[in-house]
N, C-alpha and C positions, 0 to 999 in steps of 0.2 A: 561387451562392455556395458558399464552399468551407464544407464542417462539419469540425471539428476537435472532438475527443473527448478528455477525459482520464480514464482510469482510477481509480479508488479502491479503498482495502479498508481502511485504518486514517484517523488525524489530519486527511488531506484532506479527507475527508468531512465529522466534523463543527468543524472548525475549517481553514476553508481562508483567514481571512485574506485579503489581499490577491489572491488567486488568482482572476484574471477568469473565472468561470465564468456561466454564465446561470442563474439562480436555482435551481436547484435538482438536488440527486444521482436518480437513476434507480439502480432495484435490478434488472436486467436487464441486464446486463454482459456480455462474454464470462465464459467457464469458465478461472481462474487458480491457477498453484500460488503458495500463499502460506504463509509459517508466520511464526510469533512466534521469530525468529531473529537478531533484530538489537540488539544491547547499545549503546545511547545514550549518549554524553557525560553527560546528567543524569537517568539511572538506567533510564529504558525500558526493555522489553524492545520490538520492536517486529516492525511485518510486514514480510516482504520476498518476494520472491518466491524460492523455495530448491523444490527438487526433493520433492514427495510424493507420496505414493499415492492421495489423492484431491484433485481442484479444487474451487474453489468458486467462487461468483457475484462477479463483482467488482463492482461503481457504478460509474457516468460521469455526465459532465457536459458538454454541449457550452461550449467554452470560446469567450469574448471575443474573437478571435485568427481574420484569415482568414491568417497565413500560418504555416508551420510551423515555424519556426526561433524567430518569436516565441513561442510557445507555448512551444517548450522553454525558452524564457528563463523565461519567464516561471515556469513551473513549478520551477526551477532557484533560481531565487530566494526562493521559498512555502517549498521546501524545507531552503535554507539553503547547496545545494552550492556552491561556489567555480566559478567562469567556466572554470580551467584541467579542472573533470573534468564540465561539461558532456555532453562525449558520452559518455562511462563509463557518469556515473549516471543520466542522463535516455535514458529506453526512448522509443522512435517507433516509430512505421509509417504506412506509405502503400499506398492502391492499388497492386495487380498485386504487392506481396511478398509473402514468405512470411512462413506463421507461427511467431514467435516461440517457443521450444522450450517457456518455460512458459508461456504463451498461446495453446494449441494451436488453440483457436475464434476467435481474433481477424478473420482474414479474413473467417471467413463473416458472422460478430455484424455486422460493419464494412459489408460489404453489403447485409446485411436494413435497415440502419439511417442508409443512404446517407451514410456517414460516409467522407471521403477521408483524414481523417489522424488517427492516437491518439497520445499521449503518456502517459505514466507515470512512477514514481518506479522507478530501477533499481539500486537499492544495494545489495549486498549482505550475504549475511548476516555477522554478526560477532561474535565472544565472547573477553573477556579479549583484547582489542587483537589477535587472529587475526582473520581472513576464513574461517571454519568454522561449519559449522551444530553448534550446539549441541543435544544430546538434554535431552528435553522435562523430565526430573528433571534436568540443567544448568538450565534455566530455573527450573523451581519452588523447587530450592535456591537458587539467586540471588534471584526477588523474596522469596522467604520471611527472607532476610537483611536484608531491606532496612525503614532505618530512617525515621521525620521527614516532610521535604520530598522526598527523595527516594523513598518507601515511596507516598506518596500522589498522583505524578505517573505514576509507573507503574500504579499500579493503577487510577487516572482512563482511562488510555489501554486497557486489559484491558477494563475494563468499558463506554467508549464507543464501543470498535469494534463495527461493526453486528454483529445477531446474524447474517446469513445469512454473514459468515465462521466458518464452524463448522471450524478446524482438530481437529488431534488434540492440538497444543500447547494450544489453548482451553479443551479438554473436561480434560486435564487440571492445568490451574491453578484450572478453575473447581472440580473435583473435591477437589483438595487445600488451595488457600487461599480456597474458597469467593468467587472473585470475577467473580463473574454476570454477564449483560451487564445493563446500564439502557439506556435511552434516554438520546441528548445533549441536552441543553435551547438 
């Protein structure tokens, strides 16, 4: 049987919804560049995978799906992308490729773990309607602006990404608007 893997580091994890995955996320991941660099439609800041100096642990889940193209649907839709940018923003891999520039350990992880195919979310980062990584005081000055429903959706999502994504963008929003991690219930 083929195994199909999906990635995690934020929302996937602890609210995957409809995302056929088998019961439960694994903290033993490849090693991913990830940062809190993506400005949401409804106020998020959120992770993506953007270019830094140190990776961290990503989560997976073997998913529901022996074939690969399902998978990325399937993921594709949890996420909310549109059908036409499918390949854009849904990341794969398989057997015998290389590894992905910021998933540098994917191959190996994939073999210890007799996994044929991964999937992930591949969006990139974005701020003020640009596709730019935003510096980590862009970030704290934005959620610290932020007011209501929106103020309280983003900081749900800061606080219930797991802890072992320990970015530098983490360390400092948790530093300056004191917003910790908790556990997801």
């Amino acid at each position: 049987m083929t195994t199909i893997a999906c990635l995690g580091w934020g929302s996937l994890v602890w609210d995957p919804r409809e995302l056929p995955i088998q019961r439960q996320w694994f903290d033993d991941g490849p090693l991913v560049h990830v940062e809190f660099a993506r400005q949401s439609q409804d106020g998020r800041i959120t992770l993506v995978l953007a270019e830094t100096q140190i990776p961290v642990r990503s989560l997976w889940a073997v998913m529901d799906a022996t074939e690969l193209n399902s998978a990325k649907a399937q993921l594709r839709k949890r996420e909310g992308i549109p059908e036409k940018n499918e390949v854009k923003h849904i990341g794969s891999w398989s057997t015998r490729r290389e590894n992905p520039v910021l998933i540098p350990s994917l191959a190996g992880w994939a073999d210890a773990h007799g996994i044929a195919h991964v999937v992930w979310t591949n969006l990139p980062p974005k701020f003020n309607g640009k596709e730019t990584v935003p510096s980590a005081e862009q970030i704290v000055n934005y959620l610290s602006e932020l007011t209501g429903a929106k103020r309280n959706v983003a900081e749900r999502y800061i606080r219930f990404t797991p802890r072992q994504i320990d970015t530098e963008y983490r360390r400092h929003i948790e530093a300056v608007l004191q917003w910790t991690a908790i556990d997801a219930i």
